[in-house]
C-alpha positions as CSV (number, residue, x, y, z in Angstrom):
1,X,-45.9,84.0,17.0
2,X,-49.3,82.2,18.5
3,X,-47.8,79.4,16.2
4,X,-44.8,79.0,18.0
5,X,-46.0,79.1,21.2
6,X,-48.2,76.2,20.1
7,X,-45.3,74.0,19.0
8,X,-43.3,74.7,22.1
9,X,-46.1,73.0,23.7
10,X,-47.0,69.8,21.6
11,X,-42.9,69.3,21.9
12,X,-40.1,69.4,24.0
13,X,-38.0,72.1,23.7
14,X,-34.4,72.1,21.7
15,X,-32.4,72.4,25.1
16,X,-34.4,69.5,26.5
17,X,-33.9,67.4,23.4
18,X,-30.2,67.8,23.5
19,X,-30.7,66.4,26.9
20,X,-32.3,63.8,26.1
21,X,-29.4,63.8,23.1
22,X,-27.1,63.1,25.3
23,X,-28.6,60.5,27.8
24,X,-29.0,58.8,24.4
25,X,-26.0,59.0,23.3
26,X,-24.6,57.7,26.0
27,X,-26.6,55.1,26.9
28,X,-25.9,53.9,23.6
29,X,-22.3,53.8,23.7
30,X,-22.8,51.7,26.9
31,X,-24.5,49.4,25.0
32,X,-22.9,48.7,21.8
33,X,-20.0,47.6,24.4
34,X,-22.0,45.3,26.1
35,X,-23.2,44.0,22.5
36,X,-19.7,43.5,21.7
37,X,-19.3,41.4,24.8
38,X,-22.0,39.3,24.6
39,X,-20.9,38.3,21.0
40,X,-17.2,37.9,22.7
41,X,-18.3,35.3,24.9
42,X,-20.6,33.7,22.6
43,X,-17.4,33.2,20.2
44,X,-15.3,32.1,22.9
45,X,-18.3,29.6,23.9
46,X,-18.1,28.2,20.4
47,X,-14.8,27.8,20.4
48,X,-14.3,25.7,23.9
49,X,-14.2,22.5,22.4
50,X,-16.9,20.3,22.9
51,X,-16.4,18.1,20.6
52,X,-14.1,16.8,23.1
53,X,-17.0,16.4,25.2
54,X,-19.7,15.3,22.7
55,X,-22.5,13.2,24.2
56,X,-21.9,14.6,27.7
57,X,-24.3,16.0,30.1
58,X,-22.2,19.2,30.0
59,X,-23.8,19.6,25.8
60,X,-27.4,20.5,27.1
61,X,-26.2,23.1,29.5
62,X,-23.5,24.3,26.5
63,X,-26.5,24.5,24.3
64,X,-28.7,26.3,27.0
65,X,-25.9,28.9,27.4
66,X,-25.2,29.5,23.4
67,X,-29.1,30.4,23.5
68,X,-29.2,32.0,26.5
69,X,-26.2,34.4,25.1
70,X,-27.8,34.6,21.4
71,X,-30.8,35.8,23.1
72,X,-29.7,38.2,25.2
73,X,-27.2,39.8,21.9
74,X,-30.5,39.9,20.4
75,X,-32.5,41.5,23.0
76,X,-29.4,44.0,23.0
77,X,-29.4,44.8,19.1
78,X,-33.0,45.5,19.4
79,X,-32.5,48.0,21.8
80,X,-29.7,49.6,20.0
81,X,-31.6,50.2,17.5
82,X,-34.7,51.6,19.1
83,X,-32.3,54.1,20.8
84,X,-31.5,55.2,17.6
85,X,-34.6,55.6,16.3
86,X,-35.1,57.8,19.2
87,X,-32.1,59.9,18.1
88,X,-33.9,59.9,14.5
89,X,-37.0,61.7,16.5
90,X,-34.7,63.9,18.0
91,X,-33.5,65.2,15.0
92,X,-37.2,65.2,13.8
93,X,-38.1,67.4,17.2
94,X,-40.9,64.5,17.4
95,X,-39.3,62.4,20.8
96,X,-41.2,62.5,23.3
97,X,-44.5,63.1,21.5
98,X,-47.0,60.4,22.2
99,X,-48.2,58.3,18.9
100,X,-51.3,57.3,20.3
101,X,-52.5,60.7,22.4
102,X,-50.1,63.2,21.0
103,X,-49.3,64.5,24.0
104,X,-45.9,64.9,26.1
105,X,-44.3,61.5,27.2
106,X,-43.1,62.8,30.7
107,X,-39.7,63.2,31.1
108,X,-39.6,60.9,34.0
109,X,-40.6,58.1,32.0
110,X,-38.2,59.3,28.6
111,X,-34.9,58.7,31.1
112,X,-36.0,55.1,32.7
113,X,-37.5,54.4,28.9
114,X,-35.1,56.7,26.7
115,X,-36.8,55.0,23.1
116,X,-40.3,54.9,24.5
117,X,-42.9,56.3,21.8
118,X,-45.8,56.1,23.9
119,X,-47.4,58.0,27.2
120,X,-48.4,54.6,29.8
121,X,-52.2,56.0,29.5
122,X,-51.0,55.5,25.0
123,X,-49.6,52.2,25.5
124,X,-52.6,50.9,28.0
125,X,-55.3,52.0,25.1
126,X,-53.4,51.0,22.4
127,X,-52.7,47.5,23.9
128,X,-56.7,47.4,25.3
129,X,-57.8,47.9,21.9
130,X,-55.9,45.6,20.3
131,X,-57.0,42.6,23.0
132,X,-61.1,43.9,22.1
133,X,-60.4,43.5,18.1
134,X,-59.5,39.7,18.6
135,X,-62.0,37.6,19.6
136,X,-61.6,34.4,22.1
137,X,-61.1,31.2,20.8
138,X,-63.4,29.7,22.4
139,X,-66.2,31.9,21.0
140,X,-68.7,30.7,18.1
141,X,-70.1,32.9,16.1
């Protein structure tokens, strides 16, 4: 029993992770639709025809927009998946367990950062130790 009252406290309970579930879920539905849009518009960029218009000033700002929307589908793929790496925790009852303190990511940041895997104090002195192990390049030994 002293065992499970331990665990209830190094995790969130099951009714907050199907919560968090949810939110999730739903977030990700949202956007796998706006992934499917972005690679909608990046097709029917592709397929505007400029080769009529090769050697124009409208090419670079083609160009800029074909990156512009690769990047961003990108960007949105990445997130996809971290929200379902999230929904692997979930399953794992280990969301919202810091991996640098261990503690309780709070549940304010979990809904404005549903795939985040660290606390802000885990991510400053993960991030601060990582900036002391590299030395400046500037300095001689």
């Amino acid at each position: 029993m002293n065992e499970d009252k331990k665990i209830s406290k190094i995790r969130y309970n099951d009714e907050d992770l199907a919560d968090f579930d949810q939110m999730i879920n739903e977030k990700l539905e949202e956007s796998r639709k706006q992934l499917v849009d972005l690679k909608v518009q990046l097709k029917e960029l592709n397929n505007s025809g400029d080769e009529n218009r090769a050697g124009t000033f409208d090419d670079g700002a083609s160009n800029w927009q074909r990156e512009h929307l690769s990047k961003l589908a990108a960007r949105q793929q990445k997130f996809i998946r971290n929200l379902e790496y999230a929904l692997i925790r979930i399953k794992n009852k280990t969301y919202g367990v810091c991996s640098v303190t261990g503690v309780l990511i709070s549940k304010e940041r979990l809904r404005l950062v549903p795939h985040a895997t660290k606390t802000v104090e885990g991510k400053h002195n993960s991030q601060g130790k990582s900036k002391r192990k590299e030395k400046p390049k500037f300095f001689k030994e």
